[in-house]
N, CA, C and O of each residue as an XYZ file, in Angstrom:
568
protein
N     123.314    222.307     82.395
C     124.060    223.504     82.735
C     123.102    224.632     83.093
O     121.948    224.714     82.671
N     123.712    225.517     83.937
C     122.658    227.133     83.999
C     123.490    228.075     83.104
O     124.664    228.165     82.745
N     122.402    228.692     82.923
C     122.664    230.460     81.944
C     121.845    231.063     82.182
O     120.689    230.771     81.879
N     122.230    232.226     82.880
C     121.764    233.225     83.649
C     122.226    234.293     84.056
O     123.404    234.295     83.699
N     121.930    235.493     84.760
C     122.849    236.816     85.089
C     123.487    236.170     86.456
O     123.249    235.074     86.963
N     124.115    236.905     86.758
C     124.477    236.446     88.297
C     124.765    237.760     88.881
O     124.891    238.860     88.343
N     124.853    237.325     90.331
C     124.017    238.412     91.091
C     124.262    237.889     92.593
O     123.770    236.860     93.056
N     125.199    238.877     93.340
C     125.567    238.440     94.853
C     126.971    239.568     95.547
O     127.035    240.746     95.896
N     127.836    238.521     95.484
C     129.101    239.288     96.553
C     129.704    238.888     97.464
O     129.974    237.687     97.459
N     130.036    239.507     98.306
C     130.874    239.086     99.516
C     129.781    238.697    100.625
O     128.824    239.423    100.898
N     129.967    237.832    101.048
C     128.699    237.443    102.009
C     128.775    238.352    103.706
O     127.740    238.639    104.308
N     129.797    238.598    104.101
C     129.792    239.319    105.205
C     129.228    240.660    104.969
O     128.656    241.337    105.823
N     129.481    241.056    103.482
C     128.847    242.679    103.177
C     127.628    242.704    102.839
O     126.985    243.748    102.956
N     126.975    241.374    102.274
C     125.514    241.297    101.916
C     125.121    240.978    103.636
O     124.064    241.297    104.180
N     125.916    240.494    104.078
C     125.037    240.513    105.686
C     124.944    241.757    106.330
O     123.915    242.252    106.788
N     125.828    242.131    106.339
C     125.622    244.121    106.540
C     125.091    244.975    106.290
O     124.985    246.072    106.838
N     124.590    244.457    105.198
C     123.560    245.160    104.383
C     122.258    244.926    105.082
O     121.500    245.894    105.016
N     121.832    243.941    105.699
C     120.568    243.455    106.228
C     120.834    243.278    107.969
O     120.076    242.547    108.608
N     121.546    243.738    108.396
C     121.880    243.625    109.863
C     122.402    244.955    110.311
O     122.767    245.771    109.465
N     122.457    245.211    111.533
C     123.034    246.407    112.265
C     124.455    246.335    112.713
O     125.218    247.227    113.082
N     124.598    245.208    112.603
C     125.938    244.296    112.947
C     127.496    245.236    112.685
O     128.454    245.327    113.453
N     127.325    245.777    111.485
C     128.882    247.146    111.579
C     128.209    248.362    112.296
O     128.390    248.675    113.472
N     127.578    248.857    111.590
C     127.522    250.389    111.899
C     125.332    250.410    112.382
O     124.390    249.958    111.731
N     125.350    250.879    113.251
C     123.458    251.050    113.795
C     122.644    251.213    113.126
O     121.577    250.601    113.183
N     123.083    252.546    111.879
C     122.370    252.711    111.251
C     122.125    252.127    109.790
O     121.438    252.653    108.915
N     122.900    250.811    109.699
C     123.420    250.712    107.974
C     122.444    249.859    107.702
O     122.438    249.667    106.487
N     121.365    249.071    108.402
C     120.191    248.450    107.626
C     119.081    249.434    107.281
O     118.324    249.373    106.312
N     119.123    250.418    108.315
C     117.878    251.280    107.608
C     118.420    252.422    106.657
O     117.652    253.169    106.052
N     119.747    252.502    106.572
C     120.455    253.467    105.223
C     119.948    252.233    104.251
O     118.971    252.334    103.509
N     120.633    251.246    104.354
C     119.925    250.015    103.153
C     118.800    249.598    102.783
O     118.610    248.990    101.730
N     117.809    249.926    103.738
C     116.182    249.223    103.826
C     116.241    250.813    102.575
O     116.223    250.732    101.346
N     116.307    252.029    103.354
C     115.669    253.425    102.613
C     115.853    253.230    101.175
O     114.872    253.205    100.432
N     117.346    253.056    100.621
C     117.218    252.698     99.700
C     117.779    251.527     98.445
O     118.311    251.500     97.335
N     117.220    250.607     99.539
C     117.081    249.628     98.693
C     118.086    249.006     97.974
O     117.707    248.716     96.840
N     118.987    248.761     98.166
C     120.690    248.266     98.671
C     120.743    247.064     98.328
O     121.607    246.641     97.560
N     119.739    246.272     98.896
C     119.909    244.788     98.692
C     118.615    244.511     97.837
O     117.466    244.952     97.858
N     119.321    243.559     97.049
C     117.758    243.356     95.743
C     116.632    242.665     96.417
O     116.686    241.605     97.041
N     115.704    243.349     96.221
C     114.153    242.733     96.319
C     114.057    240.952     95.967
O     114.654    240.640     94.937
N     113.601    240.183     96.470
C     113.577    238.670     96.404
C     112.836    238.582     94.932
O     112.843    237.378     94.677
N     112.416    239.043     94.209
C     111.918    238.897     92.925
C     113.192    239.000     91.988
O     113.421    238.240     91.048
N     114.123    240.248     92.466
C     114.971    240.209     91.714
C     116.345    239.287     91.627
O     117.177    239.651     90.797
N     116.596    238.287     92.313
C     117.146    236.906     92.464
C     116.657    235.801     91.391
O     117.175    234.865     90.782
N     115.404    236.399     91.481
C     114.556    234.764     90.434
C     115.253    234.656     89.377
O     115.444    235.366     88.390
N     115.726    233.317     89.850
C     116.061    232.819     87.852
C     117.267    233.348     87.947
O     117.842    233.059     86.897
N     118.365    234.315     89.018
C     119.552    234.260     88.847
C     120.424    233.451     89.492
O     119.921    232.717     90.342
N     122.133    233.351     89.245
C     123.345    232.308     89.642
C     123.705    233.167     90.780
O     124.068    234.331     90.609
N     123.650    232.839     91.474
C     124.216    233.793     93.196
C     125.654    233.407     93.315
O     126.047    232.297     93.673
N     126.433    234.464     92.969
C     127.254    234.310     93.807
C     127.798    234.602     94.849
O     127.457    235.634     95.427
N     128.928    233.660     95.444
C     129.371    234.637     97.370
C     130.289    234.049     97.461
O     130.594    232.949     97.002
N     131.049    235.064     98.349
C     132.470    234.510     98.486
C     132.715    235.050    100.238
O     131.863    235.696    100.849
N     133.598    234.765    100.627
C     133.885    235.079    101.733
C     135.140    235.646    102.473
O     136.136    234.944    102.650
N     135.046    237.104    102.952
C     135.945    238.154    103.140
C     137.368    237.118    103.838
O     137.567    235.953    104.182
N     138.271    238.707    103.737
C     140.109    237.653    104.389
C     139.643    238.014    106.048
O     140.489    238.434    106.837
N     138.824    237.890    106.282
C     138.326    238.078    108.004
C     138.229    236.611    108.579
O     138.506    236.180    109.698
N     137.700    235.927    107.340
C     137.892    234.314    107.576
C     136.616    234.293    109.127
O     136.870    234.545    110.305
N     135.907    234.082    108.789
C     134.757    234.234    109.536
C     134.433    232.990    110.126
O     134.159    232.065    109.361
N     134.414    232.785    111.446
C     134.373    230.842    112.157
C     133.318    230.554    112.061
O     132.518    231.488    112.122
N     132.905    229.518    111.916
C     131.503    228.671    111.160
C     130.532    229.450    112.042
O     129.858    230.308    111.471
N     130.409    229.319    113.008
C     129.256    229.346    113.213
C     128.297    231.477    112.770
O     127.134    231.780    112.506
N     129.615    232.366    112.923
C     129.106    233.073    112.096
C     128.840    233.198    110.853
O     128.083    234.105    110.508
N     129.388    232.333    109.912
C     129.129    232.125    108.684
C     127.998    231.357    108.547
O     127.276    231.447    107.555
N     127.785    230.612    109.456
C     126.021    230.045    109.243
C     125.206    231.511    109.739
O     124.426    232.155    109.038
N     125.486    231.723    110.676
C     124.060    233.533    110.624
C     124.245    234.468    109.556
O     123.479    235.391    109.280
N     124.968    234.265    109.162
C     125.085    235.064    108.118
C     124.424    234.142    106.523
O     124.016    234.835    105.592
N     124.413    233.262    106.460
C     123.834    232.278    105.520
C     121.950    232.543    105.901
O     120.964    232.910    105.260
N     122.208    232.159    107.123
C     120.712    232.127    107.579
C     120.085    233.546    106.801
O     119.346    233.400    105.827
N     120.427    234.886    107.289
C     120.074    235.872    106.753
C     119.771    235.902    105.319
O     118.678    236.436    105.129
N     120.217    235.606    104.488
C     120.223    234.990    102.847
C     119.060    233.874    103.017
O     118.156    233.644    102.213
N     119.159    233.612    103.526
C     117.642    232.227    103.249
C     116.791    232.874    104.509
O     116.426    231.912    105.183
N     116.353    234.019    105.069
C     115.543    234.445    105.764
C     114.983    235.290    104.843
O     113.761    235.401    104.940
N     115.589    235.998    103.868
C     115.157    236.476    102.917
C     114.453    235.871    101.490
O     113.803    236.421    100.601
N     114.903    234.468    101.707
C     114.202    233.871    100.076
C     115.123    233.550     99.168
O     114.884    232.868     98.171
N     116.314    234.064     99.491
C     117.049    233.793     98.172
C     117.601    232.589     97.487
O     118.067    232.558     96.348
N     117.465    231.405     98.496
C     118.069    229.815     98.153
C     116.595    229.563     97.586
O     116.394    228.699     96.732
N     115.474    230.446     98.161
C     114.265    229.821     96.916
C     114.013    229.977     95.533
O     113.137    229.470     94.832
N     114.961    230.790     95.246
C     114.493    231.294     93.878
C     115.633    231.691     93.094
O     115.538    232.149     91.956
N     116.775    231.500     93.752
C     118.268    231.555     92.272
C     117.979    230.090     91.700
O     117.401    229.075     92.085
N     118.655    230.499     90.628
C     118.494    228.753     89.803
C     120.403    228.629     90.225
O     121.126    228.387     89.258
N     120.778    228.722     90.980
C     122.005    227.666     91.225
C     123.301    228.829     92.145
O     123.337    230.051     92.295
N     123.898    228.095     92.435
C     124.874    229.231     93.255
C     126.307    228.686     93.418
O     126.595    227.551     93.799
N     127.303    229.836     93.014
C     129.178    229.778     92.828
C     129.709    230.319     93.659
O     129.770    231.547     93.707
N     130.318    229.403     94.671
C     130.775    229.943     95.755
C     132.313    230.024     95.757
O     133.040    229.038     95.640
N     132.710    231.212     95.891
C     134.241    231.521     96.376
C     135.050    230.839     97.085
O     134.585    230.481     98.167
N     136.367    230.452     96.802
C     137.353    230.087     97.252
C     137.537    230.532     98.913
O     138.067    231.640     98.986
N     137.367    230.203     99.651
C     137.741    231.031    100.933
C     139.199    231.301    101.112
O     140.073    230.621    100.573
N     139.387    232.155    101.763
C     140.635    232.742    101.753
C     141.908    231.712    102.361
O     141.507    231.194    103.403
N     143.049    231.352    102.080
C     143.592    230.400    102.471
C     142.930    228.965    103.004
O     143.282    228.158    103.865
N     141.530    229.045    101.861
C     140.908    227.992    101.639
C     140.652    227.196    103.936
O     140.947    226.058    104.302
N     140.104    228.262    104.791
C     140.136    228.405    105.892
C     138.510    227.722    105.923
O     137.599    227.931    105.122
N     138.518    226.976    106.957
C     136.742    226.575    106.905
C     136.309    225.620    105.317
O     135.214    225.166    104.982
N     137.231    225.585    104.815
C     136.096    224.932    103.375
C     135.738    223.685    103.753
O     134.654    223.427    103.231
N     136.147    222.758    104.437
C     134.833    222.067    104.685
C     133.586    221.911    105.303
O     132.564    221.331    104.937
N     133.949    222.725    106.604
C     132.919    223.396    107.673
C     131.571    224.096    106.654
O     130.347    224.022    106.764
N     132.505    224.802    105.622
C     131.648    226.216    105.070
C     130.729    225.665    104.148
O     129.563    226.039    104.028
N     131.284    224.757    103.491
C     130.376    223.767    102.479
C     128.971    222.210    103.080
O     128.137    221.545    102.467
N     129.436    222.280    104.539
C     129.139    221.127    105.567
C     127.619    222.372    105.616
O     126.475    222.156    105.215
N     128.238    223.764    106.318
C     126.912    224.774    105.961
C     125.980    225.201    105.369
O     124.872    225.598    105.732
N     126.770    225.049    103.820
C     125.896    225.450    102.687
C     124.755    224.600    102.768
O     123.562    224.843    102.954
N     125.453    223.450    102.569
C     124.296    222.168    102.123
C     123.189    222.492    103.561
O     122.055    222.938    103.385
N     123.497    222.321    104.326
C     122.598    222.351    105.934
C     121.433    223.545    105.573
O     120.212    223.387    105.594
N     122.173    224.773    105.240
C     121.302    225.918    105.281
C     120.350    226.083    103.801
O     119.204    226.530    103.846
N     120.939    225.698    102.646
C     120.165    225.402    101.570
C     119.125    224.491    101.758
O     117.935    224.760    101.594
N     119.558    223.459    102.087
C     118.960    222.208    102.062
C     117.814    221.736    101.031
O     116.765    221.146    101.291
N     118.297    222.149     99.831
C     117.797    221.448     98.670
C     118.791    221.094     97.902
O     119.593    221.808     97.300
N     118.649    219.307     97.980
C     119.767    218.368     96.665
C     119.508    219.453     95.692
O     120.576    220.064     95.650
N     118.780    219.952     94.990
C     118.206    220.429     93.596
C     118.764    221.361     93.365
O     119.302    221.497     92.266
N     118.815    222.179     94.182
C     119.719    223.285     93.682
C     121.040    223.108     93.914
O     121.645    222.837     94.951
N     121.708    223.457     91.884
C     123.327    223.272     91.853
C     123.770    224.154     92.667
O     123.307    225.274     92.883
N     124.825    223.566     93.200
C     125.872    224.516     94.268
C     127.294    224.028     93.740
O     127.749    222.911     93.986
N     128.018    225.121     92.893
C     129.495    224.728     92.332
C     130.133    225.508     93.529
O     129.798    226.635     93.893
N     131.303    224.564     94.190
C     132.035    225.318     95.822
C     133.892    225.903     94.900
O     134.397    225.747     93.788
N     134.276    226.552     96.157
C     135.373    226.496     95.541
C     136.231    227.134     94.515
O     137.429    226.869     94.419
N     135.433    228.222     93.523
C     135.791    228.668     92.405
C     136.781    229.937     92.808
O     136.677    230.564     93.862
N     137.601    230.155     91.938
C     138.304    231.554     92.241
C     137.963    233.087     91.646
O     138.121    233.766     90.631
N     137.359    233.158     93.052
C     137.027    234.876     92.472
C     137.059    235.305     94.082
O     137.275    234.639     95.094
N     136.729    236.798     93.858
C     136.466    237.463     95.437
C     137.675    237.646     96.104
O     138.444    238.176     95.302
N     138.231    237.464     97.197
C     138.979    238.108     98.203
C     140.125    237.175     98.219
O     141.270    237.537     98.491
N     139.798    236.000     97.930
C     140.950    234.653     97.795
C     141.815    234.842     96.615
O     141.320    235.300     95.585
N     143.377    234.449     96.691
C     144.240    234.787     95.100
C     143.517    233.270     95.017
O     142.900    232.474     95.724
N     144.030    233.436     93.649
C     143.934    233.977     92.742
C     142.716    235.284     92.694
O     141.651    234.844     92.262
N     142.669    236.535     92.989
C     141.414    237.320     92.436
C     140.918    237.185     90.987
O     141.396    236.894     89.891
N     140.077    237.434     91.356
C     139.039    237.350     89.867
C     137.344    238.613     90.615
O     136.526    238.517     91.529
N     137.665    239.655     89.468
C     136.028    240.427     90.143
C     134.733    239.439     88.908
O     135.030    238.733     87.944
N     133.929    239.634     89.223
C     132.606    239.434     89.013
C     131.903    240.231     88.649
O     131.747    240.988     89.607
N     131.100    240.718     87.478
C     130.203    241.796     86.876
C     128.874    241.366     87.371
O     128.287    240.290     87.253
N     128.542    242.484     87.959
C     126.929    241.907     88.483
C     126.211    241.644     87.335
O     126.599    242.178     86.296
N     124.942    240.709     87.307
C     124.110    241.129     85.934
C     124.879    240.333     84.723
O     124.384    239.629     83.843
N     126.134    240.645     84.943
C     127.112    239.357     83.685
C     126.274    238.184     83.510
O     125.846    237.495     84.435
N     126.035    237.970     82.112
C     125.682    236.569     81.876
C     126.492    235.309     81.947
O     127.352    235.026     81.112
N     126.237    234.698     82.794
C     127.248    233.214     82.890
C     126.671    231.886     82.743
O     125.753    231.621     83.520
N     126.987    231.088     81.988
C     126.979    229.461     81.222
C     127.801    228.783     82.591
O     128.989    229.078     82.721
N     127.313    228.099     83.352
C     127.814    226.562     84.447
C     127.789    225.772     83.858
O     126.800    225.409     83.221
N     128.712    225.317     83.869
C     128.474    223.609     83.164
C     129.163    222.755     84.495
O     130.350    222.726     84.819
N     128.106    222.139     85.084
C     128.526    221.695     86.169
C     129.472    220.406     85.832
O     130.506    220.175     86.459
N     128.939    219.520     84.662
C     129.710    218.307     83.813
C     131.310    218.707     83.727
O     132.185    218.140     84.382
N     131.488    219.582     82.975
C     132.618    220.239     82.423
C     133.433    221.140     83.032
O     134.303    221.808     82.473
N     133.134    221.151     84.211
C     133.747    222.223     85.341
C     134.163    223.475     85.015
O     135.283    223.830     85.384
N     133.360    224.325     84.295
C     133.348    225.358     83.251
C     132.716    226.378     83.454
O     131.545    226.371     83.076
N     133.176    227.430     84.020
C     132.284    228.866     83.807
C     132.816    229.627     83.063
O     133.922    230.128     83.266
N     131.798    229.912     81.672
C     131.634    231.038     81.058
C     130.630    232.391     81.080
O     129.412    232.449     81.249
N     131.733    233.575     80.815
C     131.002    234.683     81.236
C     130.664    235.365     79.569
O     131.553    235.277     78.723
N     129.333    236.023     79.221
C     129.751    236.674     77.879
C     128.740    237.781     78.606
O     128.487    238.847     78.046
C-alpha cells in the first residue's frame, strides 16, 4: 500500500497553470509566484487528478499529461488517484494515456475513483494524509 500526503487537482487547471493556453499572462502570474509546486515538492507524494465537465478529447488530454511529465512529476510521486471522468467520457482512451505517458509498470496508478468534478463529488485536502491499499480497493484519508 502507499501513505503519503497527496497533492494535485484538476488537470486542465494544473495545465493552466504552466501554459498560456486561458489567459497570456497566467504562466508568468504562476511562474512569479510560484503556483505550481516545485518538482521536489511532489517527492514521495500520491498525485492526484481528475478531469474538468469540459470532457477534454484525448488527444488534448495527452498535452496536457505531457506537461505534468515535462515537469518531473511521474518521476517522483510514489503513486497516483485518478478521478472519475465526468460521465465517465474517454475512460478508456484516458487510462490507454496514462499508462503511454507514465510509462512506468512501477508506479501504482488507482483509475477511476470518485472525487473532483464527476458525481458522485468528493473534494480532496491538499497535503491530507492518505493510506492506498491497492489489494483492498481502499482509500483512507486521516
Amino acid at each position: 500500500y502507499l501513505f503519503n500526503a497527496v497533492l494535485g487537482g484538476c488537470l486542465e487547471s494544473l495545465y493552466d497553470i504552466l501554459t498560456t493556453t486561458r489567459y497570456a499572462d497566467e504562466q508568468a502570474v504562476c511562474e512569479k509566484y510560484g503556483l505550481f509546486p516545485a518538482k521536489e515538492e511532489w517527492t514521495g507524494k500520491i498525485l492526484f487528478v481528475e478531469t474538468c465537465e469540459e470532457k477534454p478529447q484525448p488527444a488534448l488530454f495527452e498535452k496536457e499529461q505531457e506537461a505534468l511529465k515535462d515537469r518531473g512529476v511521474f518521476d517522483v510521486v510514489a503513486g497516483v488517484i485518478v478521478g472519475k471522468p465526468q460521465d465517465e467520457a474517454f475512460y478508456e482512451e484516458y487510462k490507454e494515456i496514462w499508462k503511454k505517458t507514465v510509462n512506468n509498470d512501477q508506479l501504482p496508478i488507482v483509475y477511476n475513483v470518485n472525487f473532483g468534478h464527476a458525481t458522485p463529488r468528493c473534494a480532496l485536502q491538499y497535503g491530507a494524509m492518505a493510506r492506498v491499499d491497492m489489494e483492498k480497493k481502499v482509500i483512507i484519508f486521516s
